[in-house]
Backbone bond lengths (Angstrom), bond angles and torsions (degrees), N, CA, C in turn:
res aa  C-N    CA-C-N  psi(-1)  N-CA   C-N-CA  omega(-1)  CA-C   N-CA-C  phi
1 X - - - 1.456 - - 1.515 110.31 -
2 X 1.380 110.71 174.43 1.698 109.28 172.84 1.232 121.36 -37.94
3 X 1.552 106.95 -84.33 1.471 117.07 170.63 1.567 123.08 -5.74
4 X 1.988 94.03 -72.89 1.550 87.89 171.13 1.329 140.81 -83.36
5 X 1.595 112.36 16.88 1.204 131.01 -164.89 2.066 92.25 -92.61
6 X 1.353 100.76 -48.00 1.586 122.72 175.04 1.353 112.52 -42.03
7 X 1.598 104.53 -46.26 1.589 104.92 -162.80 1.376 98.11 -100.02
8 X 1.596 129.55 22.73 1.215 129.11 162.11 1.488 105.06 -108.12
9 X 1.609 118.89 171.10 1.444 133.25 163.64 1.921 124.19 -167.15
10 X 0.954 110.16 153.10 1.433 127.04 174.44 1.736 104.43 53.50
11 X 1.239 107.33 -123.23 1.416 111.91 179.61 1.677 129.89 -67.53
12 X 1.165 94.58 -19.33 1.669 111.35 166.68 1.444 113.41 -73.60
13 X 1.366 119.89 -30.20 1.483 116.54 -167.27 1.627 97.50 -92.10
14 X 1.353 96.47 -24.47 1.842 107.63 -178.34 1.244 123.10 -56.20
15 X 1.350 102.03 -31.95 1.970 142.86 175.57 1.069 109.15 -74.50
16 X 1.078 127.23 -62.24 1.597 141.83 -178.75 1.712 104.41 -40.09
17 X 1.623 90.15 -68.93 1.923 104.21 -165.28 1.053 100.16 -67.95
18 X 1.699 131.71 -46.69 1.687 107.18 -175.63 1.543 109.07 -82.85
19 X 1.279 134.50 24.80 1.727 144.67 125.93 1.318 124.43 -43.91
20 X 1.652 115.38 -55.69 1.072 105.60 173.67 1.525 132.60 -116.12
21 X 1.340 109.22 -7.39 1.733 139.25 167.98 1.463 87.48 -53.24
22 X 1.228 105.51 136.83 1.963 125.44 160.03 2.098 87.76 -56.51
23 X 1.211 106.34 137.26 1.274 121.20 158.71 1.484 131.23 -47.09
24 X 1.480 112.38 -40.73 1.526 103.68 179.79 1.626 98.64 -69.13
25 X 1.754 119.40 -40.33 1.373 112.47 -172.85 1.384 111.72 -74.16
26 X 1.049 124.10 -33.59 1.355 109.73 163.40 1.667 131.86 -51.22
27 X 1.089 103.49 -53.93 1.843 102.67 168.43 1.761 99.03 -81.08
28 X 0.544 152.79 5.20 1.336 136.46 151.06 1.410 107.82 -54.24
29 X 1.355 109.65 -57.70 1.899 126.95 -177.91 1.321 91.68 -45.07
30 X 1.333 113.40 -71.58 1.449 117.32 -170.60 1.078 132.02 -34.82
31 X 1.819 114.04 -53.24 1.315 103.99 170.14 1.306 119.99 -84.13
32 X 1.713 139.49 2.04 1.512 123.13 -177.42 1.554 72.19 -95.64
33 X 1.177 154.48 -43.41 1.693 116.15 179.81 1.614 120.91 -62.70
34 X 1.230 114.43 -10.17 1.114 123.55 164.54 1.826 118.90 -45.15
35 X 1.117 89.50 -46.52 1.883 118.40 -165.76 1.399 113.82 -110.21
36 X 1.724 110.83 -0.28 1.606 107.43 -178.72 1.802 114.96 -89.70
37 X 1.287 111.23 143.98 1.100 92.31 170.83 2.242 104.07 97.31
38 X 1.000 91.67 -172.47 1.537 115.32 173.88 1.755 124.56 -77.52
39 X 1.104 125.46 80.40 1.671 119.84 -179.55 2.105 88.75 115.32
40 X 0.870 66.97 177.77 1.636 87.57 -166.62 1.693 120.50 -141.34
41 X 1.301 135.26 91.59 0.957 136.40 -166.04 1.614 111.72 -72.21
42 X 1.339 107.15 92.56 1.543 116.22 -149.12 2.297 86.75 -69.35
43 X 1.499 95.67 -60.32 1.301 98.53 -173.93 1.652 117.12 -38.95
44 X 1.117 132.42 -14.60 1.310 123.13 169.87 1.487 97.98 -97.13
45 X 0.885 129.35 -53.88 1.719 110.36 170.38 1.368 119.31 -28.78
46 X 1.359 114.40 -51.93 1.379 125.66 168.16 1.530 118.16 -52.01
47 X 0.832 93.21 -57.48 2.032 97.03 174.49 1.043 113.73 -30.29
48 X 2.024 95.22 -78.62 1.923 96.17 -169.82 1.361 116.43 -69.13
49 X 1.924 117.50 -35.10 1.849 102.23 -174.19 1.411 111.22 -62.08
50 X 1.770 119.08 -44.35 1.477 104.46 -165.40 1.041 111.82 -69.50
51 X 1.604 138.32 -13.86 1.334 140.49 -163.56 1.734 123.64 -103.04
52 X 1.401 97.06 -6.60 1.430 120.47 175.76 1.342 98.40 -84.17
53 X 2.090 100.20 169.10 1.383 111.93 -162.57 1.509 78.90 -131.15
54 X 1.574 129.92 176.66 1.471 125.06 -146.25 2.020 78.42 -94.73
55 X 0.999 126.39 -17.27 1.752 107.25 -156.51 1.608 79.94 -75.58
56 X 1.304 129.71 -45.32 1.507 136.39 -138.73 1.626 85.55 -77.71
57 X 1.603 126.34 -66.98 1.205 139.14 165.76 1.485 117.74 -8.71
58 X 1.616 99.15 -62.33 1.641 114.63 173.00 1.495 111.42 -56.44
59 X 1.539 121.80 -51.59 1.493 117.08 176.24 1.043 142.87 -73.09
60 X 1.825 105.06 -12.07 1.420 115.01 162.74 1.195 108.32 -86.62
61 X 1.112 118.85 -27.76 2.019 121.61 175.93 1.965 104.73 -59.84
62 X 1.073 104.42 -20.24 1.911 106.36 -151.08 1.754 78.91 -107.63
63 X 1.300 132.85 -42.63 1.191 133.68 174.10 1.711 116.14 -54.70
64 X 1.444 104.52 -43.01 1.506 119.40 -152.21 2.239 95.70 -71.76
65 X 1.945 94.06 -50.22 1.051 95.31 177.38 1.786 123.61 -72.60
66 X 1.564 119.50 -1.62 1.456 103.88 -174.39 1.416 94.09 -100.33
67 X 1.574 133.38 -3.76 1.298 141.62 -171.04 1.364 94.13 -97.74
68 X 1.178 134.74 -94.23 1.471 128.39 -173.13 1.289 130.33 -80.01
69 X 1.719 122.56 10.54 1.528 113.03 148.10 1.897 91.05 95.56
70 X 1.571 129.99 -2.43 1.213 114.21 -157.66 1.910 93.00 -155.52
71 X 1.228 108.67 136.89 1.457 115.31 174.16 1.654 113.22 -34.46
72 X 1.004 124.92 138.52 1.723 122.16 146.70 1.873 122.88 -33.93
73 X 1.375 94.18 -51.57 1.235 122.54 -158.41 1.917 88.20 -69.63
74 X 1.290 98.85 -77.81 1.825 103.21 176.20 1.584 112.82 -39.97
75 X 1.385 116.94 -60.43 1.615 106.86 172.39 1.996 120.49 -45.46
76 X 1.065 105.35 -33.13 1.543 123.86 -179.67 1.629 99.04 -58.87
77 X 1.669 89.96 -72.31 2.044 94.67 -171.71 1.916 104.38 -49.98
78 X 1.462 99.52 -33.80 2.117 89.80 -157.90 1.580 92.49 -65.64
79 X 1.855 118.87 -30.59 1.300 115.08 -165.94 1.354 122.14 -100.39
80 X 1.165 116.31 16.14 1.854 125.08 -171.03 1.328 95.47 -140.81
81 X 1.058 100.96 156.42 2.108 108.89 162.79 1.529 120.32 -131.04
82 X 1.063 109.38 -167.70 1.297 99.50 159.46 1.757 113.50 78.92
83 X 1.955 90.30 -164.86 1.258 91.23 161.92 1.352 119.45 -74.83
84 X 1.726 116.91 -25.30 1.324 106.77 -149.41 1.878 97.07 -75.17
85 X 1.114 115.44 -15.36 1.512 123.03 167.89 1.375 111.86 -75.98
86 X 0.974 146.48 -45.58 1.700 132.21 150.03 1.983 111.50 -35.46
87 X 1.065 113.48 -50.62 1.358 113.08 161.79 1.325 145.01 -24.58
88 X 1.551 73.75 -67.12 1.981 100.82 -175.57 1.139 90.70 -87.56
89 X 1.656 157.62 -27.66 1.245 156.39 167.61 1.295 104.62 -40.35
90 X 1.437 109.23 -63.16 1.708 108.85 -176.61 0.893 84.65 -68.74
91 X 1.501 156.88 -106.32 1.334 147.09 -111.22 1.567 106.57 -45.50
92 X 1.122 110.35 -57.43 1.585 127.14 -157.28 1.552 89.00 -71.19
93 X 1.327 152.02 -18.32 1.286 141.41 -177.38 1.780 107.45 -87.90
94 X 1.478 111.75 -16.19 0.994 99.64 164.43 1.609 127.82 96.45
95 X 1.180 108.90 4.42 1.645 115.33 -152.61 1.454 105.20 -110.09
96 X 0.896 132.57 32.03 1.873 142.09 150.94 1.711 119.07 -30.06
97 X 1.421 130.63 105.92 1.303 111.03 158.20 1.636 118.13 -9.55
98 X 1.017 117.17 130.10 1.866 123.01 154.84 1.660 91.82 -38.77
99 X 1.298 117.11 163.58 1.197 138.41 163.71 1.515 122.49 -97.74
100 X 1.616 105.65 -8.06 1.353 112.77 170.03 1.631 93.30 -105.96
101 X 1.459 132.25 48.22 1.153 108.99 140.47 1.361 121.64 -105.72
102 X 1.369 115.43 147.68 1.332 125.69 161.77 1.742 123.79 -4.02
103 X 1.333 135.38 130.99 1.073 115.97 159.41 1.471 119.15 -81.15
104 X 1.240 141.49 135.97 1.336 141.09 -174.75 1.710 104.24 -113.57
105 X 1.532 103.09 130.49 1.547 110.10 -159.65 1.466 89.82 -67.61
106 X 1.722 108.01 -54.62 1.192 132.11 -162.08 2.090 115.96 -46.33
107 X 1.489 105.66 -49.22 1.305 126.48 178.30 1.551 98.00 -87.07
108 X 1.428 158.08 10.45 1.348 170.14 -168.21 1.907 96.47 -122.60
109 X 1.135 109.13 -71.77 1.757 95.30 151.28 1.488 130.18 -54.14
110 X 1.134 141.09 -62.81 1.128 142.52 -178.42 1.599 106.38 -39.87
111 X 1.207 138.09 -44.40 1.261 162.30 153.76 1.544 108.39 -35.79
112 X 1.678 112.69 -55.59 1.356 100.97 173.93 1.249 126.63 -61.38
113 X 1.288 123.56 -38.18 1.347 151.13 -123.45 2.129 75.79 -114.72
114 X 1.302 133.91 -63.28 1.130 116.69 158.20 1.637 153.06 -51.47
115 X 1.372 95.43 -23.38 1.403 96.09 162.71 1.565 112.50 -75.80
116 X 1.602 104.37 -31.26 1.665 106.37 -176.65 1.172 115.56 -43.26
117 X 1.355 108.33 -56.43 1.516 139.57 -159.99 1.695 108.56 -58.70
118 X 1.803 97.56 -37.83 1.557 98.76 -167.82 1.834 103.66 -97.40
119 X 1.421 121.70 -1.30 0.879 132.51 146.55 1.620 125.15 -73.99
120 X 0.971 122.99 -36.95 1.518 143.27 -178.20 2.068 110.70 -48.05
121 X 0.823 135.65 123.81 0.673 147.46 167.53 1.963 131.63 92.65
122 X 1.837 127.41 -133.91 1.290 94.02 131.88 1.807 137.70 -125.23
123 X 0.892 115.17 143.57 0.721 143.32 157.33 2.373 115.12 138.09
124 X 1.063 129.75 -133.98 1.174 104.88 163.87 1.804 95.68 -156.84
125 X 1.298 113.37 153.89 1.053 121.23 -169.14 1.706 103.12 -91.72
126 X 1.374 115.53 83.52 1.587 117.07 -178.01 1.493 117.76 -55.87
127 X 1.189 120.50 -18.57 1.356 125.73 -156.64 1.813 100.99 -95.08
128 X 1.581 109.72 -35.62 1.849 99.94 166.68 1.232 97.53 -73.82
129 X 1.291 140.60 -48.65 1.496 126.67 -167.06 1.695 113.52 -52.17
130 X 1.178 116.76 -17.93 1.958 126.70 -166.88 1.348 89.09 -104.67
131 X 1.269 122.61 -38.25 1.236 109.83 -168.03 1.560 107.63 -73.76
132 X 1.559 117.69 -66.29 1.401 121.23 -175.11 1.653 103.78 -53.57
133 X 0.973 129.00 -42.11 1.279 124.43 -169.71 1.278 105.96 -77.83
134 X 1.131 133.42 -44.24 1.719 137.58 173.17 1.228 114.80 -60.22
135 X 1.526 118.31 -15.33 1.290 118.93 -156.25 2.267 116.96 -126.01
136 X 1.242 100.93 -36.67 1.142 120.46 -168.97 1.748 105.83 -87.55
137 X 1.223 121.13 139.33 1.868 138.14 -167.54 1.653 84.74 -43.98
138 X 1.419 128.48 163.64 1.243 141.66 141.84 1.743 113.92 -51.68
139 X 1.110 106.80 -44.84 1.280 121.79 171.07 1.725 136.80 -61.10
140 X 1.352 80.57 -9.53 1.711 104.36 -172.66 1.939 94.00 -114.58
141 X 0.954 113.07 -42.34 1.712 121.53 171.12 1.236 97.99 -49.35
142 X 1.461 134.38 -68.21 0.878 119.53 -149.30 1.885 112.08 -86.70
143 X 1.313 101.33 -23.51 1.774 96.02 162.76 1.709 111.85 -63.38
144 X 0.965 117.57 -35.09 1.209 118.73 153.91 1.347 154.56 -24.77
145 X 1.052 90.44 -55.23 2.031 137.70 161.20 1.607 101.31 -65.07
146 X 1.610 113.58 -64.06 0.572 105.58 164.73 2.034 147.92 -55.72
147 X 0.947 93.47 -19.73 1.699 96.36 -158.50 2.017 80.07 -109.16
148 X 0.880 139.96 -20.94 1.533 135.36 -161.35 1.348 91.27 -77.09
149 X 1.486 147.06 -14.58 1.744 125.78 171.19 1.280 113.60 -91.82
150 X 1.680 101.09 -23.29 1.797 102.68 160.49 1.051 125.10 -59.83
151 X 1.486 126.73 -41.73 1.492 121.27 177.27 1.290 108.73 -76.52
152 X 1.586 116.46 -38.17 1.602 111.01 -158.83 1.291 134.20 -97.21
153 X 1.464 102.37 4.42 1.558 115.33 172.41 1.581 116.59 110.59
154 X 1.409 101.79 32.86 1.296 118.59 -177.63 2.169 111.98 80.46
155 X 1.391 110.42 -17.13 1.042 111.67 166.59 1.815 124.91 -38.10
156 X 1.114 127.20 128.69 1.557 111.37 163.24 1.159 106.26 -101.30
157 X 1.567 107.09 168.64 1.187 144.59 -170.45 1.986 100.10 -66.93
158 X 1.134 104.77 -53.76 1.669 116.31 177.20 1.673 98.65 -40.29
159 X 1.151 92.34 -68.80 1.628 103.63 167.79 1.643 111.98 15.95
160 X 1.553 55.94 -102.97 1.659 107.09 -171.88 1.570 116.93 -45.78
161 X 0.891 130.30 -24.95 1.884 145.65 -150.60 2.022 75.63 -119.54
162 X 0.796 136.96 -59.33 1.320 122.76 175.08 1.721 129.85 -82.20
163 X 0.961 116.89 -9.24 1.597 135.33 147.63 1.677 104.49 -60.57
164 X 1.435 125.01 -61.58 1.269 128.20 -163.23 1.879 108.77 -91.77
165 X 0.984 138.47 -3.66 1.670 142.62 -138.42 1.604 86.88 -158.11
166 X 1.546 110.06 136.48 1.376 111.31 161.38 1.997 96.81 -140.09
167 X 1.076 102.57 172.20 1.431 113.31 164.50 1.736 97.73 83.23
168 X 1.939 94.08 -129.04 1.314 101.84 -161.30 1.927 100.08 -82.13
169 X 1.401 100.48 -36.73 1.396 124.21 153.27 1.641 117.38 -9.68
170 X 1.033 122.17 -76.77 1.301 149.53 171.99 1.909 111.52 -58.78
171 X 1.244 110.22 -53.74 1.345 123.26 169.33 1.844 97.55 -40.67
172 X 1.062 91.54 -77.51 1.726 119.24 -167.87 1.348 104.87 -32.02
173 X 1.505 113.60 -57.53 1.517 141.31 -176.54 1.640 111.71 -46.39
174 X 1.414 100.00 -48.68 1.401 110.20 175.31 1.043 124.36 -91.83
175 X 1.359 125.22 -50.38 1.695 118.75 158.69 1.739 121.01 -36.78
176 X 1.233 104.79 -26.33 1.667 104.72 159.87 1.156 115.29 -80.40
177 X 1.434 144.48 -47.51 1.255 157.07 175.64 1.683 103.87 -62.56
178 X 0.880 93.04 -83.92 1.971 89.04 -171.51 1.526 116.10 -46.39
179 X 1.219 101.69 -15.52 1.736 100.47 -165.26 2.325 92.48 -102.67
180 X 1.023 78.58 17.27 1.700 89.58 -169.74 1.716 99.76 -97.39
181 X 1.465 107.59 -47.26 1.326 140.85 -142.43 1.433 86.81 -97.43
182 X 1.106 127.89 -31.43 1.961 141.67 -154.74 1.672 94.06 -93.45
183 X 2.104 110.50 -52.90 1.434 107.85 -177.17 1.625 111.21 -62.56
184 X 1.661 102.14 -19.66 1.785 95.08 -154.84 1.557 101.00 -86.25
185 X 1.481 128.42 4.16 1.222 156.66 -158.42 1.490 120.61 -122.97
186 X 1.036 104.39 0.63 1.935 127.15 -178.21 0.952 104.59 -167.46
């Protein structure tokens, strides 16, 4: 209520409401304050998309649009650029393997052997890195993670995504990856 809305403030009240707010509506808030206003607090964008699972994705997307009248996806593109907006594009659409699929040894190589490739040489191919990572189970990332120092010469995958990626870029890269590597591990 008011009262106790009064005798709250800043990050405490931030705590409070996503306590008792349903979760998709709560990060919904989060990220159009993310994007309100002047500058764009990319790192909380980062938080909730890379760390979401596609049902959660879907309910903050279905939340985002009955709250502010405008796609997730469209608020994302007017407020990001770049690559890191090709990124958050896929993310925010939601389209991840299920996590109850199968791991496939066969497509778990093919995967290594592509990130190599788009790492390989100069410059780096950003668009397999958004794709496989935007796109492939957490569960499949992290066999991934796993099996990429077997093929590649003891190199990891962490590595590599921070060798090739700097900035928010790099952030992004790994907060998908490590948090891949973290589920396949619990």
């Amino acid at each position: 209520n008011s009262r106790d809305k009064s005798e709250l403030s800043g990050k405490y009240e931030d705590l409070m409401c996503g306590l008792v707010q349903p979760k998709a509506y709560y990060l919904a808030k989060r990220l159009h304050k993310a994007m309100a206003g002047a500058g764009t607090d990319e790192m909380t964008l980062l938080a909730i998309l890379c760390t979401a699972d596609n049902a959660l994705i879907h309910e903050i997307a279905d939340e985002y649009s009955r709250k502010y009248r405008r796609t997730l996806e469209t608020a994302i593109q007017k407020d990001t650029s770049g690559k890191l907006e090709r990124l958050l594009t896929i993310l925010v659409q939601g389209r991840r393997d299920p996590e109850t699929t199968p791991i496939d040894a066969q497509q778990v190589d093919d995967d290594v052997e592509a990130f190599y490739k788009a790492a390989k040489g100069f410059g780096t191919d950003e668009a397999t890195f958004f794709r496989l990572l935007g796109s492939r189970s957490r569960k499949h990332l992290a066999a991934v993670a796993a099996r990429y120092p077997q093929l590649k010469k003891g190199k990891e995958l962490d590595d590599v995504i921070k060798s090739e990626f700097s900035g928010k870029l790099e952030d992004a890269c790994r907060f998908l990856l490590l948090g891949s590597i973290r589920m396949g591990q619990g």
